[in-house]
Biopython code that builds the backbone (N, CA, C, O; Angstrom):
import numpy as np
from Bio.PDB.StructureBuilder import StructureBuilder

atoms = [
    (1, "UNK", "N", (-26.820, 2.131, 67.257)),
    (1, "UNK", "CA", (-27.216, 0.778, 66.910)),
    (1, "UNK", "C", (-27.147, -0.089, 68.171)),
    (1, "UNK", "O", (-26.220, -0.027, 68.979)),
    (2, "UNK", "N", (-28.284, -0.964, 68.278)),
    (2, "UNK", "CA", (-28.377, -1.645, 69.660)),
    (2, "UNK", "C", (-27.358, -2.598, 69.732)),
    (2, "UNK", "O", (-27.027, -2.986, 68.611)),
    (3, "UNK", "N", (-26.818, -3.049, 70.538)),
    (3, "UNK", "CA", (-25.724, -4.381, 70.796)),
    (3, "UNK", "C", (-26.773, -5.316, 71.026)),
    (3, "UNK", "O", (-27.318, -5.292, 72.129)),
    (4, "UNK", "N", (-27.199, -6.256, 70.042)),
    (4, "UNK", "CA", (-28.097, -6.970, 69.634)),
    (4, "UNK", "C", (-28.028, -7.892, 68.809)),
    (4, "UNK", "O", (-27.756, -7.515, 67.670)),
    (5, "UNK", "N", (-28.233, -9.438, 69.012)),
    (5, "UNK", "CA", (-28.125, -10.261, 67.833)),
    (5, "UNK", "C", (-29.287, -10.481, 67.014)),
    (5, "UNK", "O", (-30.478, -10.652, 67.274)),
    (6, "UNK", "N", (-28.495, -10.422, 65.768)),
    (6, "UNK", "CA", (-29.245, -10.154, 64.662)),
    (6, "UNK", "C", (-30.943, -11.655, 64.185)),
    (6, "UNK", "O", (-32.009, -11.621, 63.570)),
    (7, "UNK", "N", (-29.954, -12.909, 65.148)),
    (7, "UNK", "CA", (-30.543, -14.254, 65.183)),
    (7, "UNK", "C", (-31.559, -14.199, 65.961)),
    (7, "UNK", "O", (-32.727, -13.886, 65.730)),
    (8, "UNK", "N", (-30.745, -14.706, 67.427)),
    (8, "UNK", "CA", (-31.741, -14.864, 68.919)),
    (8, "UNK", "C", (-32.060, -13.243, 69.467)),
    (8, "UNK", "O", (-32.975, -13.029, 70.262)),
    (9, "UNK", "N", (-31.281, -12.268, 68.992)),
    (9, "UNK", "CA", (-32.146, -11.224, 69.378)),
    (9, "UNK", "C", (-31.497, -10.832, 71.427)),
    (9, "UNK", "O", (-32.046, -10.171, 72.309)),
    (10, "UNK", "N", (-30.298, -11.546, 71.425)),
    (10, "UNK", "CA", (-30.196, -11.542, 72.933)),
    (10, "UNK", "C", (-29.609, -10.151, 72.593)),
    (10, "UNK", "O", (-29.176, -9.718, 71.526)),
    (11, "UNK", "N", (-29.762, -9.372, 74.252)),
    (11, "UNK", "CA", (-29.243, -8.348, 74.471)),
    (11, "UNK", "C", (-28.379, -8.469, 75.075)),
    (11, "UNK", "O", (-27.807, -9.559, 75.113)),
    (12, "UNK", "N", (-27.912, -7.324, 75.835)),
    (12, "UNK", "CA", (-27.005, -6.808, 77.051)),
    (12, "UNK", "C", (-27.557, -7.239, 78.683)),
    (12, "UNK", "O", (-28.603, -6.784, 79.145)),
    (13, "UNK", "N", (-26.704, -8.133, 79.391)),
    (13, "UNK", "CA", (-27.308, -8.324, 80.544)),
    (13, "UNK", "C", (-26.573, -7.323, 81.787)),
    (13, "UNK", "O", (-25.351, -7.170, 81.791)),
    (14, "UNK", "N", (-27.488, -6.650, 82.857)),
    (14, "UNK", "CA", (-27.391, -5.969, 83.674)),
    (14, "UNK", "C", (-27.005, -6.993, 84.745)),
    (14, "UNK", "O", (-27.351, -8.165, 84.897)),
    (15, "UNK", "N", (-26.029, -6.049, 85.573)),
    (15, "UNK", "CA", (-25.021, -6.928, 86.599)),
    (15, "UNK", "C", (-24.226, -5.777, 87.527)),
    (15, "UNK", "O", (-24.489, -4.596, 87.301)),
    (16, "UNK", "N", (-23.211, -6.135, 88.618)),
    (16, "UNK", "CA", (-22.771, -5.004, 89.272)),
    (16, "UNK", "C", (-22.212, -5.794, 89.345)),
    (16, "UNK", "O", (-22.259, -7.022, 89.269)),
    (17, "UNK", "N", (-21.006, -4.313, 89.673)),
    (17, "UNK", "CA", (-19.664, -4.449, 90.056)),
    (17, "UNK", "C", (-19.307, -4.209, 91.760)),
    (17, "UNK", "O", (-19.869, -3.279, 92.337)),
    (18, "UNK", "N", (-18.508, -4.951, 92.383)),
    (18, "UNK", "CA", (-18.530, -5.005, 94.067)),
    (18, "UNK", "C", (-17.236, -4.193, 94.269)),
    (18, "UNK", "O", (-16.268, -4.755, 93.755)),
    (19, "UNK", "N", (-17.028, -3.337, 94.713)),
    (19, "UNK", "CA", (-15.832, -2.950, 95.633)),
    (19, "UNK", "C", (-15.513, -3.492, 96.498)),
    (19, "UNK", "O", (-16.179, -4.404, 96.987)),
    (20, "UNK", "N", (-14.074, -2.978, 97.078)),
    (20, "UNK", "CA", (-13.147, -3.717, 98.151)),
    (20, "UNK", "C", (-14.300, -3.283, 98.887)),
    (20, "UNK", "O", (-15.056, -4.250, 98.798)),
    (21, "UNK", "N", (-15.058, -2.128, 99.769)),
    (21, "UNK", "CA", (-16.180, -2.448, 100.777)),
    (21, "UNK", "C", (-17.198, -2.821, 100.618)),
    (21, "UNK", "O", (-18.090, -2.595, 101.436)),
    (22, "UNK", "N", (-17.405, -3.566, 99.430)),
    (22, "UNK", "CA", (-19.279, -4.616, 98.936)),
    (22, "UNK", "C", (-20.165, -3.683, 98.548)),
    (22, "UNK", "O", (-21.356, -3.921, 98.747)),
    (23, "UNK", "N", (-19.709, -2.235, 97.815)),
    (23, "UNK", "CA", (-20.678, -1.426, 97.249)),
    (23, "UNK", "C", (-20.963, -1.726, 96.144)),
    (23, "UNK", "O", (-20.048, -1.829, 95.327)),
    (24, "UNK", "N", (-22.679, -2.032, 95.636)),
    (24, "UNK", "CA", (-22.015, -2.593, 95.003)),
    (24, "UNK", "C", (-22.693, -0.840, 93.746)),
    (24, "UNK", "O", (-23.577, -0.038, 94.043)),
    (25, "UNK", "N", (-21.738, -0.870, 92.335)),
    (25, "UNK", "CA", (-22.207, -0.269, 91.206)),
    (25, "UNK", "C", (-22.727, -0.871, 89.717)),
    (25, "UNK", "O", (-22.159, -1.706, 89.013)),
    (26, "UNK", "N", (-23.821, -0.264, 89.511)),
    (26, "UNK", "CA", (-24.394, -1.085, 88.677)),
    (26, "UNK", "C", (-24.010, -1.045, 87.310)),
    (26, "UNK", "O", (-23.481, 0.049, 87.113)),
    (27, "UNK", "N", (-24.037, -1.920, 85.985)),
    (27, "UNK", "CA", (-22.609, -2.216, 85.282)),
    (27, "UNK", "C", (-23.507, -3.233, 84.159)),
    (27, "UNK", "O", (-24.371, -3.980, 84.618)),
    (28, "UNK", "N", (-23.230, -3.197, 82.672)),
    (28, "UNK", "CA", (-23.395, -3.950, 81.732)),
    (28, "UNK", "C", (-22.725, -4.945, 81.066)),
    (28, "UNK", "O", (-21.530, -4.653, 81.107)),
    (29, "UNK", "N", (-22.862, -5.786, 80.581)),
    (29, "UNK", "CA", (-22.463, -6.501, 80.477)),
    (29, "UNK", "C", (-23.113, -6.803, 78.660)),
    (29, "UNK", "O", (-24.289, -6.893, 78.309)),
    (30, "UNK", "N", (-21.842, -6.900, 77.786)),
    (30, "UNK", "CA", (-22.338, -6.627, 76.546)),
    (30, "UNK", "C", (-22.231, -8.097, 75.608)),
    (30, "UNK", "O", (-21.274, -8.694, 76.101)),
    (31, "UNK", "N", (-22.666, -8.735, 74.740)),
    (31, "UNK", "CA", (-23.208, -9.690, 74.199)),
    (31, "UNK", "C", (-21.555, -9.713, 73.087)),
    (31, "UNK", "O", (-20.803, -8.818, 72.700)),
    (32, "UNK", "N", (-21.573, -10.884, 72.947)),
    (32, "UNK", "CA", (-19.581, -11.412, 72.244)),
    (32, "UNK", "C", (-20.601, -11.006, 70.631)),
    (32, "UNK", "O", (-21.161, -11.936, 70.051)),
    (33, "UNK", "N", (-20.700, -9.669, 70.131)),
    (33, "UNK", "CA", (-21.042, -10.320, 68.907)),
    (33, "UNK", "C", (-19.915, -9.834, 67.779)),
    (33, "UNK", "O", (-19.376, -8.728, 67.769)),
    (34, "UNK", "N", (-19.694, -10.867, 66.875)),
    (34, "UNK", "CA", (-19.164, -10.714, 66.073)),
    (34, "UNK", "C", (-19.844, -10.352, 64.468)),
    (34, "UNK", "O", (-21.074, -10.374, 64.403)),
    (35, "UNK", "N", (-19.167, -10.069, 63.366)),
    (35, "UNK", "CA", (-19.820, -9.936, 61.981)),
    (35, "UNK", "C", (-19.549, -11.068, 61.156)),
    (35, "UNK", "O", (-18.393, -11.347, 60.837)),
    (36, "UNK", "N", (-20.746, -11.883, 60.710)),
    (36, "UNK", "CA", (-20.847, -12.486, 59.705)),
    (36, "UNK", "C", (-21.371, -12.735, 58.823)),
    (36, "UNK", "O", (-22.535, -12.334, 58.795)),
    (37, "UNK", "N", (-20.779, -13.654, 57.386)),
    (37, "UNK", "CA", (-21.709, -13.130, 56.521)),
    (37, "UNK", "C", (-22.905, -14.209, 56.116)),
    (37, "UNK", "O", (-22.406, -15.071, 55.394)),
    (38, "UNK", "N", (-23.847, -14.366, 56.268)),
    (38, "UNK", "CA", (-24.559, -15.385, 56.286)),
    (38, "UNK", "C", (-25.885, -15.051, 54.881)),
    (38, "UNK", "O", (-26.702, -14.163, 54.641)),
    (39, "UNK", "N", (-25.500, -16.214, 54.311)),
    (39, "UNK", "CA", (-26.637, -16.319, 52.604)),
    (39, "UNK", "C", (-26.220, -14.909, 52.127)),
    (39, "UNK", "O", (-27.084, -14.033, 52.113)),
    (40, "UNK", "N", (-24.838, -14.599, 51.697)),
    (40, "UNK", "CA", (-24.466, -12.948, 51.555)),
    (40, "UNK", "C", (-24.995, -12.141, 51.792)),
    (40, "UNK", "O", (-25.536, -11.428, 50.947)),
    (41, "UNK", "N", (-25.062, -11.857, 53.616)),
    (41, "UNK", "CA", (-25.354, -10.654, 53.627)),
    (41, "UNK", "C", (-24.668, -10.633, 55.333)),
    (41, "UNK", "O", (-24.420, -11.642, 55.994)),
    (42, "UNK", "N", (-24.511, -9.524, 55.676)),
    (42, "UNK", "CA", (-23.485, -9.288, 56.640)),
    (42, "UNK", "C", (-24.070, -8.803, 57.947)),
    (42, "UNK", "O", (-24.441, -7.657, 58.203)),
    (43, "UNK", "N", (-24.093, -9.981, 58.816)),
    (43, "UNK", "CA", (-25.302, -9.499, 60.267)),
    (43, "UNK", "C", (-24.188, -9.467, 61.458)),
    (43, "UNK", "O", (-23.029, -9.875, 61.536)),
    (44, "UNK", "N", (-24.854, -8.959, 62.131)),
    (44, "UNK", "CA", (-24.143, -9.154, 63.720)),
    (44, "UNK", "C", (-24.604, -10.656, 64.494)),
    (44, "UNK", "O", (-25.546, -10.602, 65.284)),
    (45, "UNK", "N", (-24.062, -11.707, 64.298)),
    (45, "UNK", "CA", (-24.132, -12.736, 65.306)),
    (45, "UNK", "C", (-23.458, -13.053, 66.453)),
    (45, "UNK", "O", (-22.231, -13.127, 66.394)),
    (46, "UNK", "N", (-24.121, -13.287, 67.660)),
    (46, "UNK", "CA", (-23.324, -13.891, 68.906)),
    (46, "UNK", "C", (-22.742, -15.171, 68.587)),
    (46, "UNK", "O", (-22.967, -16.010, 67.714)),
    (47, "UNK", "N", (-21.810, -15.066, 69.687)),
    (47, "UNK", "CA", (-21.226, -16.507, 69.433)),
    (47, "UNK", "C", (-21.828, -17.697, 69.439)),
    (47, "UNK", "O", (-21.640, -18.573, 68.595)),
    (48, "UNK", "N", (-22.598, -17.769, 70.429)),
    (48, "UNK", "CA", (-23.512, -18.554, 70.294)),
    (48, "UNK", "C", (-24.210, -19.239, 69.299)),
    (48, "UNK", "O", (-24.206, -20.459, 69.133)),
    (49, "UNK", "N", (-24.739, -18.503, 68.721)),
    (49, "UNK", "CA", (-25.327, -18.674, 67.313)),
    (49, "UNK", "C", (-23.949, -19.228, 66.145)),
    (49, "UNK", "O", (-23.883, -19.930, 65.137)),
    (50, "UNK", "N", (-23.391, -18.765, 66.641)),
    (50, "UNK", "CA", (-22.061, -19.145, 65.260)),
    (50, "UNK", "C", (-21.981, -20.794, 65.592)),
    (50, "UNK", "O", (-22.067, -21.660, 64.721)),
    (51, "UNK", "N", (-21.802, -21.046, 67.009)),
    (51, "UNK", "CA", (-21.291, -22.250, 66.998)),
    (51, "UNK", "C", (-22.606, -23.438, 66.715)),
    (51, "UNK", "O", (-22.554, -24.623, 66.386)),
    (52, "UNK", "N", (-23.706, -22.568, 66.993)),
    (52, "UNK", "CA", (-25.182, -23.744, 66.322)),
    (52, "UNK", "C", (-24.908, -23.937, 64.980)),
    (52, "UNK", "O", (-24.864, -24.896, 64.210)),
    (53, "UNK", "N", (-24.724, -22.651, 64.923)),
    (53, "UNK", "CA", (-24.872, -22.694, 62.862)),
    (53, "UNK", "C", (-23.731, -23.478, 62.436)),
    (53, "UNK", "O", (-23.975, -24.122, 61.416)),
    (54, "UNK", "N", (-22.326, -23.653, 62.992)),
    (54, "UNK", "CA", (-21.380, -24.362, 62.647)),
    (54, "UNK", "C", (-22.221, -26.177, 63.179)),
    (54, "UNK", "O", (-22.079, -27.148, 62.437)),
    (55, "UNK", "N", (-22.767, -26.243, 64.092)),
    (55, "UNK", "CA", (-23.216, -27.730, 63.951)),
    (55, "UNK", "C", (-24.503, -28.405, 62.874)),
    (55, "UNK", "O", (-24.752, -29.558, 62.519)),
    (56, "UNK", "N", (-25.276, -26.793, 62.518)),
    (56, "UNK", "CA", (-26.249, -27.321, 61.418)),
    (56, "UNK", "C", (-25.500, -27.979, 60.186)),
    (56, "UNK", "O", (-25.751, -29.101, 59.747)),
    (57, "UNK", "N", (-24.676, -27.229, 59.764)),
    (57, "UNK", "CA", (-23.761, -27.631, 58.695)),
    (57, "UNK", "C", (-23.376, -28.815, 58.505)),
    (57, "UNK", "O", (-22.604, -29.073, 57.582)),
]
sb = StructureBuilder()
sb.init_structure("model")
sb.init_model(0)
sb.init_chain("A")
sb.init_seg("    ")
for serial, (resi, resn, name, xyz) in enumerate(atoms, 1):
    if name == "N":
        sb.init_residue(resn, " ", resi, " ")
    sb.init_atom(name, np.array(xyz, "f"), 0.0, 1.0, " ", f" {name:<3s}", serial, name[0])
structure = sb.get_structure()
């Protein structure tokens, strides 16, 4: 299953990691999502999205 929000659909952003000599290795970086249950039914949302949906309210 993709690490994917179920809302905006954001993914995983690509990034590297630097060593003590500036090599650098290349490295993911995975999306905060949490489970919620929204109009009963149970999606994967980023945080992001949680905290919009907490201001639509």
């Amino acid at each position: 299953m993709a690490r994917r929000c179920d809302i905006c659909k954001r993914g995983s952003n690509r990034a590297v990691s630097r060593s003590h000599s500036n090599i650098a290795t290349k490295r993911e970086q995975g999306v905060n999502l949490q489970t919620k249950t929204i109009a009963g039914k149970r999606t994967r949302v980023c945080t992001r999205c949680i905290r919009t949906l907490s201001k639509e309210s």
